[in-house]
DSSP file (Angstrom, degrees, kcal/mol; ACC not computed):
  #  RESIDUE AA STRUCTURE BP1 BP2  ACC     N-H-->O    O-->H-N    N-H-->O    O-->H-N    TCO  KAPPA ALPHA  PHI   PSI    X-CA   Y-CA   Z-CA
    1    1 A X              0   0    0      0, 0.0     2,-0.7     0, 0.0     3,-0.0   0.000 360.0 360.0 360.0 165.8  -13.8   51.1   14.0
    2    2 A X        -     0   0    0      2,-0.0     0, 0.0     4,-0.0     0, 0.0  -0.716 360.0-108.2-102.5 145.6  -14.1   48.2   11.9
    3    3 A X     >  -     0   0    0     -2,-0.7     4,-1.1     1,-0.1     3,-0.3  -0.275  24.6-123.6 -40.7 143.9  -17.1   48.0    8.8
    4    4 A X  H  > S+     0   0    0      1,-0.1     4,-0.8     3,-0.1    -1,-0.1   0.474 112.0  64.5 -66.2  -6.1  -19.7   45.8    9.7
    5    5 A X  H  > S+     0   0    0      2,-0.2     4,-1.0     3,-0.2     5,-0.2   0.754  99.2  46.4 -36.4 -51.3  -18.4   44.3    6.0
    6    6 A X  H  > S+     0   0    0     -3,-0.3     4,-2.8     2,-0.2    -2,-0.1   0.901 120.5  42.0 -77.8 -48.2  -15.0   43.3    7.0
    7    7 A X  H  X S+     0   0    0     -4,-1.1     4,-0.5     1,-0.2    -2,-0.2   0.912 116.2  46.8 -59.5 -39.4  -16.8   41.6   10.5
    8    8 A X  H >X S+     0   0    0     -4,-0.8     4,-0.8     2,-0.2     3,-0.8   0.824 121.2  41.3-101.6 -34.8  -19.6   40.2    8.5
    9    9 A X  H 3X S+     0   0    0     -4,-1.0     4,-2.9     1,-0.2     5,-0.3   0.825 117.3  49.5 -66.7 -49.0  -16.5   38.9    5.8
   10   10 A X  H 3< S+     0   0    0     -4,-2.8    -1,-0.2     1,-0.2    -2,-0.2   0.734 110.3  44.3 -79.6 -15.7  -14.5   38.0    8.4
   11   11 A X  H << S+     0   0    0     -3,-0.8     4,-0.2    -4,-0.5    -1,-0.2   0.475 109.0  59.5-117.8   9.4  -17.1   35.9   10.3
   12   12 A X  H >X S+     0   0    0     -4,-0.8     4,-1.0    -5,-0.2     3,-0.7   0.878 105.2  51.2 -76.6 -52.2  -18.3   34.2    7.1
   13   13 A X  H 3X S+     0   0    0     -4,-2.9     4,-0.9     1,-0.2    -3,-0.2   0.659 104.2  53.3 -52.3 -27.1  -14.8   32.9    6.6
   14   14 A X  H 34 S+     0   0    0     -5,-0.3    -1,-0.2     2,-0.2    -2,-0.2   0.340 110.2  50.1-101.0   3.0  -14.4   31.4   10.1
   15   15 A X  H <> S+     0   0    0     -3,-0.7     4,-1.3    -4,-0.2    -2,-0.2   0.408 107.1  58.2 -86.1 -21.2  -17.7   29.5    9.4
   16   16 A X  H >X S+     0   0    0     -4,-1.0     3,-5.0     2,-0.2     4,-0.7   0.891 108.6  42.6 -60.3-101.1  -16.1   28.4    6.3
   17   17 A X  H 3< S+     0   0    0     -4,-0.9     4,-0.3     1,-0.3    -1,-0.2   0.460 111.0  52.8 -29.3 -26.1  -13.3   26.9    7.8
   18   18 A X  H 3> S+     0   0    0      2,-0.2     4,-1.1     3,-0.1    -1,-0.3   0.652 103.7  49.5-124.2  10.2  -14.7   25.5   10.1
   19   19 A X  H << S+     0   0    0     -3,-5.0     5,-0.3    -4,-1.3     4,-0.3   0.894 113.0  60.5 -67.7 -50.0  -17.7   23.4    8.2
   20   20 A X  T >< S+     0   0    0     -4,-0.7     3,-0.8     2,-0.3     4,-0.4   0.807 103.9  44.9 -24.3 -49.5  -14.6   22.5    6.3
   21   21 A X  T 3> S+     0   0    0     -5,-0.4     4,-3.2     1,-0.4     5,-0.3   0.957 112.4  50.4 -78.2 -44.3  -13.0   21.0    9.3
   22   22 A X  T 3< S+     0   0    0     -4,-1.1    -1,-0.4     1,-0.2    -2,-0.3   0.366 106.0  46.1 -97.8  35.6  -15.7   19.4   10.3
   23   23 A X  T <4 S+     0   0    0     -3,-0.8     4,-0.4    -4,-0.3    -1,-0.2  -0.143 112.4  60.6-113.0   4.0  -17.0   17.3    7.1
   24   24 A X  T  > S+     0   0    0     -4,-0.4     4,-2.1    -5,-0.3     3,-0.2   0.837 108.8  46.0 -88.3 -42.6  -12.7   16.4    6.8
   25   25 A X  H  X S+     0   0    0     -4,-3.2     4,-0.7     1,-0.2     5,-0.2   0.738 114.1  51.2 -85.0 -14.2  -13.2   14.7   10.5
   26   26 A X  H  > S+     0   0    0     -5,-0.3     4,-1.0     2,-0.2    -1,-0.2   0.782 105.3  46.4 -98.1   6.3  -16.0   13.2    9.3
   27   27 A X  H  > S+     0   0    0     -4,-0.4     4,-2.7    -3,-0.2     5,-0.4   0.907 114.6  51.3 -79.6 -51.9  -15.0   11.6    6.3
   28   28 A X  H  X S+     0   0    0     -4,-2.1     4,-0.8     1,-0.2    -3,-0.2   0.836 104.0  52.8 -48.3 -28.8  -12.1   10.4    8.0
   29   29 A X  H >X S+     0   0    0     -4,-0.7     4,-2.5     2,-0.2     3,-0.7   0.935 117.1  47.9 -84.5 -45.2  -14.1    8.9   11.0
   30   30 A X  H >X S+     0   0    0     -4,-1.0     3,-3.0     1,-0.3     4,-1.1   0.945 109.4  44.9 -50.5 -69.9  -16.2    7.1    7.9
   31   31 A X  H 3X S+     0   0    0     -4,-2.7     4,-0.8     1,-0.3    -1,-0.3   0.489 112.5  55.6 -96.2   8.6  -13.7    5.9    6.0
   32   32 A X  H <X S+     0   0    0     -4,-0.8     4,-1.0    -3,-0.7    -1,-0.3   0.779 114.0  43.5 -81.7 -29.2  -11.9    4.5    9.5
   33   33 A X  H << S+     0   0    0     -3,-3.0    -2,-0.2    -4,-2.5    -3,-0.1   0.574 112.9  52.8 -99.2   1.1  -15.1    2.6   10.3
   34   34 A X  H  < S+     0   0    0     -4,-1.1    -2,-0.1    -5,-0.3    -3,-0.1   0.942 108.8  48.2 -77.2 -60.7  -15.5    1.4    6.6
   35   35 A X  H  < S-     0   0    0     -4,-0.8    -2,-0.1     1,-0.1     2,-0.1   0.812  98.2-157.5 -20.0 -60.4  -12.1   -0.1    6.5
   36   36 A X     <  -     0   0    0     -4,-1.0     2,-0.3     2,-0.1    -1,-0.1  -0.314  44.5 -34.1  92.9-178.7  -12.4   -2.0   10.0
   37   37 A X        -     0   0    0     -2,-0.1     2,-0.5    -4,-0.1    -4,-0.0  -0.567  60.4-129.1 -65.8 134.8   -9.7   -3.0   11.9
   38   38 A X        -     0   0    0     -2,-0.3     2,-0.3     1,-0.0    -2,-0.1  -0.564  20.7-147.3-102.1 166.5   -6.9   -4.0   10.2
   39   39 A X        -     0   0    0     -2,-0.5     2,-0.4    -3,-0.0    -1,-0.0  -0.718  24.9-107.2-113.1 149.0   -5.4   -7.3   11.3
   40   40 A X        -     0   0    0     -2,-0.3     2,-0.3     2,-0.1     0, 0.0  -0.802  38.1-172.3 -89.4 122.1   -1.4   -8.3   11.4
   41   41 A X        -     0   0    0     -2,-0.4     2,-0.7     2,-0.1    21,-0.0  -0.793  28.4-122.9-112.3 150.3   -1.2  -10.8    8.3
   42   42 A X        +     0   0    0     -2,-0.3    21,-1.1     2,-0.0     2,-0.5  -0.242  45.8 173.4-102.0  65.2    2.6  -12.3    8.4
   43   43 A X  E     -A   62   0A   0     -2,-0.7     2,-0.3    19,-0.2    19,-0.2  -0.703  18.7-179.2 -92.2 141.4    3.7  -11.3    5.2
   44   44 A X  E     -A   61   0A   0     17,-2.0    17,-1.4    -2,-0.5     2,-1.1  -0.945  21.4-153.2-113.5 104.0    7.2  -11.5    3.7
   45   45 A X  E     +A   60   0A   0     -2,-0.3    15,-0.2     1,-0.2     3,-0.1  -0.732  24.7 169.5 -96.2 108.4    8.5  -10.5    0.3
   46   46 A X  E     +     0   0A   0     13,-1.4     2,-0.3    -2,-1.1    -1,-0.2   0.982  62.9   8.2 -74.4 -56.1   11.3  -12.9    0.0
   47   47 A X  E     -     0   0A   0     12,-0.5    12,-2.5     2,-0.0    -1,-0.3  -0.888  53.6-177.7-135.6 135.8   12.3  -12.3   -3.9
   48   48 A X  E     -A   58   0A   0     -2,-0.3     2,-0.3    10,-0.2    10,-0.2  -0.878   8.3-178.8-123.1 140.8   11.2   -9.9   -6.4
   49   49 A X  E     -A   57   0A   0      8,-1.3     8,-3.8    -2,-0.3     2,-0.1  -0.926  21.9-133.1-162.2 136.2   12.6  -10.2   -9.9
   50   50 A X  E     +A   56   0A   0     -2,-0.3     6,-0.3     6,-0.2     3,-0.1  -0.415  30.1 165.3 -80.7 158.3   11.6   -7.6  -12.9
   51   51 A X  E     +     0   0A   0      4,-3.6     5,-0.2     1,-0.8     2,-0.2   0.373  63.1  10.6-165.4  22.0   10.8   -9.3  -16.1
   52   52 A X  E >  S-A   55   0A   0      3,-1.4     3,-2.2     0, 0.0    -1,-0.8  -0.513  85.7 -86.6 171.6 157.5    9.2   -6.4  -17.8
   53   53 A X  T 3  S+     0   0    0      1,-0.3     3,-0.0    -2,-0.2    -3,-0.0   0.193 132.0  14.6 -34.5 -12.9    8.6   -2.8  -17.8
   54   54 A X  T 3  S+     0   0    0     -2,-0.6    19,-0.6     2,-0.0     2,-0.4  -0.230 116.4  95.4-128.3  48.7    5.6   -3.3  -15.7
   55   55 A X  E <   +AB  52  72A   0     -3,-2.2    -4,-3.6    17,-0.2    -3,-1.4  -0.985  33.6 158.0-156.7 130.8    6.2   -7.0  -14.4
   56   56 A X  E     -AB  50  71A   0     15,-1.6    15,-1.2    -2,-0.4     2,-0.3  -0.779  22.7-149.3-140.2 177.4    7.4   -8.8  -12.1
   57   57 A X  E     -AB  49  70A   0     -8,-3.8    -8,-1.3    -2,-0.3    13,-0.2  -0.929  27.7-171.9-152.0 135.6    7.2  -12.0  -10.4
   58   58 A X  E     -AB  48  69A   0     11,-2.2    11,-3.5    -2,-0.3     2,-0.5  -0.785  30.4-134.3-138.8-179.0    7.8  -12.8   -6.6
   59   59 A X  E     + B   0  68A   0    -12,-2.5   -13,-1.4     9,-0.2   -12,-0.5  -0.981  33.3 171.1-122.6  96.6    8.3  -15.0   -3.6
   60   60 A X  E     -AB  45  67A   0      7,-1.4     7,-4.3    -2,-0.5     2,-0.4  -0.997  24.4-142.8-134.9 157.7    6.3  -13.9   -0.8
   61   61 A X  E     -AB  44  66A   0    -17,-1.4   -17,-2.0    -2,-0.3     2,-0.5  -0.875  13.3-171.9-116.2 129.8    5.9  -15.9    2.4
   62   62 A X  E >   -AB  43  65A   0      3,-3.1     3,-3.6    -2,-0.4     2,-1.3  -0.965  64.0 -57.2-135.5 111.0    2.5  -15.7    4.0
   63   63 A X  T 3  S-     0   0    0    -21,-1.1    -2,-0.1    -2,-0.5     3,-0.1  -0.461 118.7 -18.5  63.7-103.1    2.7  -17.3    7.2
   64   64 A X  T 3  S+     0   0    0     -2,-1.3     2,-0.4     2,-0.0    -1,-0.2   0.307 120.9  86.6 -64.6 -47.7    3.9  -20.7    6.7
   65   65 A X  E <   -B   62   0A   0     -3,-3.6    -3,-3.1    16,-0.0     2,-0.4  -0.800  66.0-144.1 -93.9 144.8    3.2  -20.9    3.3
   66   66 A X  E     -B   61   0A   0     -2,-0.4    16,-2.7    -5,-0.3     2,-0.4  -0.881  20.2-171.0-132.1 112.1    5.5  -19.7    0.1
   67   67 A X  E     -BC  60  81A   0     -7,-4.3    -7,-1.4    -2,-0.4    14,-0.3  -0.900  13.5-149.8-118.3 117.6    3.4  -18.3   -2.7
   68   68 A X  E     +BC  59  80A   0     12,-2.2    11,-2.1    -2,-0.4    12,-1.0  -0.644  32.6 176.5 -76.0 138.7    5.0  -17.3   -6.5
   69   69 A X  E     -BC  58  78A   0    -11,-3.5   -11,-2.2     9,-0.2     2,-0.5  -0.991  29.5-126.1-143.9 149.3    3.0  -14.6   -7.8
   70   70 A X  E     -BC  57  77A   0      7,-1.4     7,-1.9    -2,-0.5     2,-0.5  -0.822  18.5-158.4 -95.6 126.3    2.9  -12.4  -10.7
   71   71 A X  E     +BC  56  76A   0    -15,-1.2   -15,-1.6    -2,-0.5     5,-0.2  -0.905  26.4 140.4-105.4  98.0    2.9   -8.8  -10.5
   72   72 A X  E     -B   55   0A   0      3,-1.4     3,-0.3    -2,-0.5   -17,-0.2  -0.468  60.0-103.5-137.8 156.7    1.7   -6.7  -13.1
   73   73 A X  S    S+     0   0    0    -19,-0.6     3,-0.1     1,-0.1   -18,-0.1  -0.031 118.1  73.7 -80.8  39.0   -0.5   -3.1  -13.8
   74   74 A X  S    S-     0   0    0      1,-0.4     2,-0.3   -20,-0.2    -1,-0.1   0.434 122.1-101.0-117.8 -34.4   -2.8   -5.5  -14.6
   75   75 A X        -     0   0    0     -3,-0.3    -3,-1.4     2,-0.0     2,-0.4  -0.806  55.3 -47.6 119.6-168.0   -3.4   -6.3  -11.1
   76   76 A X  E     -C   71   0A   0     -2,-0.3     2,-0.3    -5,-0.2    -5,-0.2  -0.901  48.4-163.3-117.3 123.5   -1.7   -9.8   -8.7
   77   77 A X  E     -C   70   0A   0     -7,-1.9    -7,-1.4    -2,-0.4    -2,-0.0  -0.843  16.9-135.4 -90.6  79.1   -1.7  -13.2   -9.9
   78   78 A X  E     +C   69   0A   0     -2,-0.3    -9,-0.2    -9,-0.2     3,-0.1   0.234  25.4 170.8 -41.4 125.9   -1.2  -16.3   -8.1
   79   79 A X  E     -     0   0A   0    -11,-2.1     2,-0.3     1,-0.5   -10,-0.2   0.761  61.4 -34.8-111.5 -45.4    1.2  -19.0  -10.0
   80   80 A X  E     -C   68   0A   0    -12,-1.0   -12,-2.2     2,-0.0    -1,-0.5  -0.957  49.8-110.6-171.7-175.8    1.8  -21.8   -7.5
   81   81 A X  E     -C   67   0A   0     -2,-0.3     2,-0.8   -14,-0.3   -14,-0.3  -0.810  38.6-134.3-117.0 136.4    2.2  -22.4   -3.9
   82   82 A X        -     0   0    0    -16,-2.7   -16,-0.1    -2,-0.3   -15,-0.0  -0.701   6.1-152.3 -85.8  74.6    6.1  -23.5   -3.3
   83   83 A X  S    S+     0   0    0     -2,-0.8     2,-0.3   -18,-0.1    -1,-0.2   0.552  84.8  13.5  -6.2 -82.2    6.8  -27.0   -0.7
   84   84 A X  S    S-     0   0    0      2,-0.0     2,-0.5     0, 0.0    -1,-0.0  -0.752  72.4-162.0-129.9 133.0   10.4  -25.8    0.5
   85   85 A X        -     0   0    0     -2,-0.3     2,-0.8     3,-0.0     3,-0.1  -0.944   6.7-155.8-131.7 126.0   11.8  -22.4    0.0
   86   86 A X    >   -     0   0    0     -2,-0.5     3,-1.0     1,-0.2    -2,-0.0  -0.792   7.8-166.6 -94.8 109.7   15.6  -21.7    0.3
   87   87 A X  T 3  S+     0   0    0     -2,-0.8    -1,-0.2     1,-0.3     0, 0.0   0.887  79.7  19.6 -68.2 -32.4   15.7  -18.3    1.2
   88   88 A X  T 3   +     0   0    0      1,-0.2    -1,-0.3    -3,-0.1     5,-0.1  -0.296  65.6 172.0 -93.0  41.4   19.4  -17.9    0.5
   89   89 A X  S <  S+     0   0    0     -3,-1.0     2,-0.5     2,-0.1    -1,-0.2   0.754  78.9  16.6 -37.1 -53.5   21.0  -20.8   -1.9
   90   90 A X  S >  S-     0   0    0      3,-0.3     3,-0.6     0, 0.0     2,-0.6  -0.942  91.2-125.3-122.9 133.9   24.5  -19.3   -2.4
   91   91 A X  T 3  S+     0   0    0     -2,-0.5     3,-0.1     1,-0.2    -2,-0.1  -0.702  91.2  14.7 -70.6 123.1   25.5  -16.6   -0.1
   92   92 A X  T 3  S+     0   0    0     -2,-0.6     2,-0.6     1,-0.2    -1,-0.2   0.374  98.8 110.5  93.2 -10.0   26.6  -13.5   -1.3
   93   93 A X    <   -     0   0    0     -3,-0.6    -3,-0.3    -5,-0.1     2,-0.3  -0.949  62.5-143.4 -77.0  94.6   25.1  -14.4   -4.8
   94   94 A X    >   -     0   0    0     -2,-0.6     3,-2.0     1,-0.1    -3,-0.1  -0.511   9.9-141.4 -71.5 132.9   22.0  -12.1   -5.5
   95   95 A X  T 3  S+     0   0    0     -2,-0.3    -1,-0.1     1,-0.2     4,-0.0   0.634  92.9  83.2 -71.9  -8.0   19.4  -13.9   -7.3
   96   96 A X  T 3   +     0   0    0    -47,-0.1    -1,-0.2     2,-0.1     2,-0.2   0.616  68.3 108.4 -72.7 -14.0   18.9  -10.3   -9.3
   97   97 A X  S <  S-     0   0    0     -3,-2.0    -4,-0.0     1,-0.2     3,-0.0  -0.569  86.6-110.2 -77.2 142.2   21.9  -11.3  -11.7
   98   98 A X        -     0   0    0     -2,-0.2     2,-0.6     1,-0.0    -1,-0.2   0.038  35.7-132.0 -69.3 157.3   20.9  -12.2  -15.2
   99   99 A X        -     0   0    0     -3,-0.1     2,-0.3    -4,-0.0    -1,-0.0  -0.997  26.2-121.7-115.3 129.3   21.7  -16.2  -15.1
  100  100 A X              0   0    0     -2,-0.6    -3,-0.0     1,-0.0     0, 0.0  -0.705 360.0 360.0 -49.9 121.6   23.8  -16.7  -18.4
  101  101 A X              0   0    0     -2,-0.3    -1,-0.0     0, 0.0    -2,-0.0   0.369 360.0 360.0 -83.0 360.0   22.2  -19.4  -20.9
């Protein structure tokens, strides 16, 4: 027969596991109704270009509009808004080659 130790172990552990289980589906069910719904934004990274070890500066297209931004561990910066953006200029030229001065 089994100990009333190994049952009394054994049904301490399956109460374990399963407080466990449920405070994981309810943090998730929180942090789904903190969040909200998330909404389809129409964003586009046209061009990313490095321009230091943690920096970057890009081209992303938000809708309509064409935004330069700077990207950093510092966090995302706005730089200007572009009129007209050609997404390609030269074909077959990647804009990721160093431009000779």
């Amino acid at each position: 027969m089994i100990s009333s130790g190994w049952l009394s172990l054994a049904a301490s552990f399956g109460l374990t596991l399963g407080l466990l289980l449920g405070v994981l589906l309810l943090i998730k069910r929180l942090q789904n109704r903190a969040t909200g719904p998330v909404e389809s934004i129409p964003l586009r990274v046209l061009k990313r270009i490095p321009v230091g070890p943690k920096q970057s500066v890009a081209i992303l297209q938000v809708g309509d509009r064409s935004l330069v931004v700077s990207i950093s561990d510092h966090g995302t910066r706005l730089l200007t808004e572009l009129d007209d953006v050609v997404e390609d200029p030269v074909p077959g030229v990647s804009a990721d080659l160093p431009v000779p001065l």
